[in-house]
C-alpha positions as CSV (number, residue, x, y, z in Angstrom):
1,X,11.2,-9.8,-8.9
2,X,8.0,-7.3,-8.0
3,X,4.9,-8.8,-7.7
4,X,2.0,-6.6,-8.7
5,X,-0.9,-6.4,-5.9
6,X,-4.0,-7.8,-7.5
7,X,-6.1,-8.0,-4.2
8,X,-7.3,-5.7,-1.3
9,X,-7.9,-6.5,1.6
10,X,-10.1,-5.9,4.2
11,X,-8.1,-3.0,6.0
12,X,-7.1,-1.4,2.6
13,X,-10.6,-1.1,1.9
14,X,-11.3,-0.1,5.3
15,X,-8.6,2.4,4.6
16,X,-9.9,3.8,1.0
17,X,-13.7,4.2,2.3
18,X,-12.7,5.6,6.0
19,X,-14.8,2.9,7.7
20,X,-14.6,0.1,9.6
21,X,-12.8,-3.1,9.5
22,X,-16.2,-4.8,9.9
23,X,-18.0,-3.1,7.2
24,X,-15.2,-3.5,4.8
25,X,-15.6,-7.0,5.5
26,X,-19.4,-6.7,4.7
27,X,-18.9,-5.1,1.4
28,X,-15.8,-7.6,0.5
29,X,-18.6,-10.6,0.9
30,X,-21.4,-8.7,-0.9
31,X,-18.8,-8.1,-4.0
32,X,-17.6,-11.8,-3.7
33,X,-20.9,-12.6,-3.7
34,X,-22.0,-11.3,-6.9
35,X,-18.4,-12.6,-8.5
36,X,-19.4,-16.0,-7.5
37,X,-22.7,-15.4,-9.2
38,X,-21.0,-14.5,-12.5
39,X,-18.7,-17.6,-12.0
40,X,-15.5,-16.5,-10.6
41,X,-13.3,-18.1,-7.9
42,X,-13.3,-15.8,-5.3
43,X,-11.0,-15.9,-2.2
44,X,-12.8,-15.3,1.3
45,X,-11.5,-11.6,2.7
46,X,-10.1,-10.6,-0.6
47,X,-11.4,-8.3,-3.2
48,X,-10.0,-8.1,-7.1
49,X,-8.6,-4.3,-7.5
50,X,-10.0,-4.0,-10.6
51,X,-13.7,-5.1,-9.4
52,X,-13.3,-2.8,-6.6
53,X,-12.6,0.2,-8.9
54,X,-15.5,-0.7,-11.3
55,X,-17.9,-0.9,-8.7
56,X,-17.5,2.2,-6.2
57,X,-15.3,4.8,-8.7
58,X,-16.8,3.5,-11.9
59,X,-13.8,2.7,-13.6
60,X,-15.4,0.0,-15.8
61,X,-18.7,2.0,-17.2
């Protein structure tokens, strides 16, 4: 059974943007940040795909 990728991490970010582990890292906390605002669980180092692709393509808008 396939399980479907809900998360990035830190180095696909990294990856995606063409910058550094470190800064992915950054911008994974800020995001988490503001889901933990709004009342999600969030996991430390991990991003939600969907989140991600609201917030830097504009997916959601």
């Amino acid at each position: 059974m396939e399980t479907k990728k809900i998360y990035y991490t830190a180095e696909d970010v990294s990856i995606m943007l063409g910058i550094s582990i470190g800064t992915s890292y950054r911008i994974i906390r800020k995001l988490n940040k503001e889901l933990k605002e709004q009342g999600f669980i969030v996991i430390a180092g991990k991003l939600p795909i969907k989140y991600f692709e609201e917030k830097y393509y504009g997916l959601g808008a």
